[in-house]
C-alpha positions in Angstrom: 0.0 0.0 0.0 1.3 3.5 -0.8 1.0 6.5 1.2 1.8 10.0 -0.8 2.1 12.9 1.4 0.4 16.0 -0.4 1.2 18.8 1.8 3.1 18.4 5.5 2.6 21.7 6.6 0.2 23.2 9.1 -1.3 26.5 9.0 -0.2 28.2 6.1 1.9 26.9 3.2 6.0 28.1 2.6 8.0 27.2 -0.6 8.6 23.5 0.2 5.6 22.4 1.6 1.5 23.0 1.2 -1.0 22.2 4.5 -2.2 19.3 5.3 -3.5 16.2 2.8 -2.7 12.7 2.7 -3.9 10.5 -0.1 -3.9 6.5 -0.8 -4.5 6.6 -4.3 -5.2 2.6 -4.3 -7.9 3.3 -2.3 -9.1 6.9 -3.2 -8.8 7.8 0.2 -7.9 11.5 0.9 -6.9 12.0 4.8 -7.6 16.3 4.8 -8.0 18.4 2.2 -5.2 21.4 2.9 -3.8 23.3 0.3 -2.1 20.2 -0.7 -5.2 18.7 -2.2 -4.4 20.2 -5.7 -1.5 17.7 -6.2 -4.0 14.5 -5.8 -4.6 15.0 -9.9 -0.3 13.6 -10.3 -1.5 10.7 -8.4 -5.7 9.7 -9.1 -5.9 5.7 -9.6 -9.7 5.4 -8.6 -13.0 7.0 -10.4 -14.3 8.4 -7.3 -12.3 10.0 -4.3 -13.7 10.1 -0.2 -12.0 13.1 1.4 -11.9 13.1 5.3 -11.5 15.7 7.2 -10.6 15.9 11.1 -12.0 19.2 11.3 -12.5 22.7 9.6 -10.1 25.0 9.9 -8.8 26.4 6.7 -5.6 24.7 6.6 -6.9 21.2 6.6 -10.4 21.7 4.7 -9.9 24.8 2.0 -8.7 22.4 -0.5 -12.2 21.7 -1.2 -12.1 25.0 -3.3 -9.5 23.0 -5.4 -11.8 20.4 -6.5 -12.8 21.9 -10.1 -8.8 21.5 -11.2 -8.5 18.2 -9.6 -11.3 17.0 -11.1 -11.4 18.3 -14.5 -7.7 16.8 -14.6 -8.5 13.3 -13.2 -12.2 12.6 -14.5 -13.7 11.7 -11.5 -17.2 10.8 -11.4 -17.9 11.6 -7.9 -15.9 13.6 -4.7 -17.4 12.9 -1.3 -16.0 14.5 1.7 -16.4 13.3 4.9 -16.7 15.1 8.8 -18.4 15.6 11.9 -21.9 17.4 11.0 -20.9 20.8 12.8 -17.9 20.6 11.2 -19.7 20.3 7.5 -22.3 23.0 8.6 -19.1 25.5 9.2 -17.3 24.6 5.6 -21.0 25.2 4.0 -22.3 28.1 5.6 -18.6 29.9 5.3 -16.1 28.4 3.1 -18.6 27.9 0.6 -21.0 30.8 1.4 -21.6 32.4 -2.1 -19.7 36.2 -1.3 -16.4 34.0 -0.9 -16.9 30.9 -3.2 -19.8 31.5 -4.9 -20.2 28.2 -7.5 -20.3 24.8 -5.2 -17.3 22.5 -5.4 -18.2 19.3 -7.2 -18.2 17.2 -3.8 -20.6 16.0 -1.7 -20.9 16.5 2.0 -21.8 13.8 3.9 -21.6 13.3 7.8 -19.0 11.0 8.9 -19.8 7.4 10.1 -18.6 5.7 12.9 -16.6 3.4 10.9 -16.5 2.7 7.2 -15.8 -0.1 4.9 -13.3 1.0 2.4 -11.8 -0.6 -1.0 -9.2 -3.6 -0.1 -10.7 -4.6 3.0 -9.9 -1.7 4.8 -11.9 -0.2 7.4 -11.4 3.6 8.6 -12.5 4.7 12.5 -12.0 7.8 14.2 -11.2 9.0 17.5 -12.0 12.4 18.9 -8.9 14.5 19.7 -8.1 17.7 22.5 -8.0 20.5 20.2 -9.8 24.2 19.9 -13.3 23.4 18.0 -12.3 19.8 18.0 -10.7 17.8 15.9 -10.9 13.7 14.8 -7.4 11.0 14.2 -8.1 8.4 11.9 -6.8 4.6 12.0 -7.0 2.8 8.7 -6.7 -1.0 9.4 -6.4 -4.0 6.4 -5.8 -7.7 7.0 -2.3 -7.3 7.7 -1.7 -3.8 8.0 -2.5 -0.5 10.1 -2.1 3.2 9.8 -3.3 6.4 12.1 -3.1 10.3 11.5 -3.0 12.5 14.4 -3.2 15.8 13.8 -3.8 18.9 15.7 -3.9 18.0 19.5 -1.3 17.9 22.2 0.2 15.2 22.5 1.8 13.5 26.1 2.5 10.2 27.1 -0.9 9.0 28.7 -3.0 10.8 26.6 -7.0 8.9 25.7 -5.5 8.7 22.0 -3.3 6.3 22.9 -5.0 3.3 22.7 -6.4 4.1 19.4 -3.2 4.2 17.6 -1.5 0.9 19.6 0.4 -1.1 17.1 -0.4 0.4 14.0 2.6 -0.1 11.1 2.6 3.8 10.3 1.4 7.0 12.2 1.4 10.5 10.7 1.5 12.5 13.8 1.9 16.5 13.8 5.1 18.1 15.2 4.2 21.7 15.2 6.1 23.0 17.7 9.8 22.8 19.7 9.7 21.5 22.8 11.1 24.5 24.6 7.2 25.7 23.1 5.1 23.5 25.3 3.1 26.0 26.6 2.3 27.5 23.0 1.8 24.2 21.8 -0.9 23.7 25.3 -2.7 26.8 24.5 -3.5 26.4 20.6 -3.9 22.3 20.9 -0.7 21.5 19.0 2.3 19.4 19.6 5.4 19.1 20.1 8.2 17.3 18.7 9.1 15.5 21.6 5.9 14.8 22.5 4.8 13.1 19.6 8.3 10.4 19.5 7.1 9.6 23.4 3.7 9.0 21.9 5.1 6.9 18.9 7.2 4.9 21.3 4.2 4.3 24.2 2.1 3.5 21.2 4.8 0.8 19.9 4.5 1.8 16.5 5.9 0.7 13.6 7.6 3.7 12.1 6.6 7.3 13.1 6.7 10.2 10.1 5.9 13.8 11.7 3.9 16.0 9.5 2.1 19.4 10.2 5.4 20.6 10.2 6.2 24.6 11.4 6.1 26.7 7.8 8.1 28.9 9.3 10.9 26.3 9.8 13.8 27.2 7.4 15.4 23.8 7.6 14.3 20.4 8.8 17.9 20.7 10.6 15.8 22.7 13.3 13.8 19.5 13.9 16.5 17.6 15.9 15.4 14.6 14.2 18.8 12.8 16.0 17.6 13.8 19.2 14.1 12.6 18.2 15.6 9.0 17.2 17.1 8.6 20.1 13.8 8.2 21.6 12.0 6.1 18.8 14.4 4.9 16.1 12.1 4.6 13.3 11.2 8.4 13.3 11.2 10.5 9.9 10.6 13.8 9.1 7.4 14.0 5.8 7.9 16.1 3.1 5.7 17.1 -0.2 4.6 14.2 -2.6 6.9 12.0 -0.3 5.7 8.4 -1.0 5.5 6.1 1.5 5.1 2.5 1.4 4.5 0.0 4.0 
């Protein structure tokens, strides 16, 4: 199964990365739809995409806006994109209120189920997650293999998210923040780096690649990813149309 990362950055986007979106193309599957969302054309396998979102701030949903190139470029028959209802009734009555978008998207809302079967024998959950508004992870599981994406929370060793990613081969989890910015990271529901390796090694992971990465990072030096590997070995950093497979 490949995993291509469309955008790794939260926020808003700098010259090496877009925000947040993480496609399977086997699948369809589209895990946010952040300014990255535009690249999903390079990569479309399926007829059909399901976009879902862990919430609706603007970095991880105003991709939708993108939808008319992606899929005049791919031919898709049909675009669904799944979240919680308040979430979907905040992207409608704003995003896609008519004085700042005024034509529709060509996707369909829908509210997000509890769990759903996907293509391969996959079958996507959610989790709800600490964040401003709230926010959703996701775990993908298959006969044989697992992925999660946590994104916008703050992440510690004990925290009720946990147990929802136990085991899984790959997590994307978000690394917004330094650790010396803990209390930042606290106050706006992010994470930081350290964090997020204690998580990945609690969790006993597979292989950990940090996303939602600071735009205003000029060098993924500033990351410490040595330091980071000293905690849990199998830690990477994501970068744009990275492709992962596993």
């Amino acid at each position: 199964m490949k995993l291509v990362l469309l955008g790794t950055t939260g926020y808003h986007p700098n010259d090496r990365r877009q925000t947040a979106s993480f496609m399977l193309p086997q699948l369809g599957v589209v895990l946010d739809a952040g300014t990255g969302l535009y690249r999903a054309s390079d990569y479309v396998q399926t007829d059909s995409l399901d976009v879902f979102l862990t919430h609706a701030h603007l970095d991880h949903c105003i991709g939708l806006t993108f939808l008319f190139d992606v899929q005049h470029r791919s031919k898709l028959a049909r675009v669904t994109a799944y979240a919680e209802p308040d979430k979907l009734q905040a992207i409608q009555r704003h995003l896609l209120a008519e004085l700042l978008f005024p034509v529709h998207p060509p996707v369909e809302l829908q509210p997000l189920p509890r769990e759903m079967a996907l293509a391969d024998g996959a079958r996507l959950t959610h989790f709800p997650l600490k964040h401003p508004g709230g926010s959703l992870g996701f775990r993908i599981d298959w006969p044989g293999r697992s992925l999660a994406y946590v994104t916008d929370t703050t992440a510690a060793v004990g925290a009720a998210y946990v147990e929802k990613i136990r085991g899984v081969d790959l997590l994307l989890h978000e690394a917004y923040f330094s650790d010396d910015e803990a209390e930042q990271a606290e106050l706006t529901g992010h994470s930081c780096l350290g964090a997020a390796v204690q998580v990945a090694a609690q969790a006993k992971v597979g292989r950990l690649v940090l996303v939602h990465i600071n735009p205003l990072l000029e060098d993924d030096g500033e990351l410490h990813l040595a330091a980071a590997r000293r905690v849990f070995r199998n830690t990477e950093i994501g970068v744009d149309r990275m492709e992962i497979e596993f």
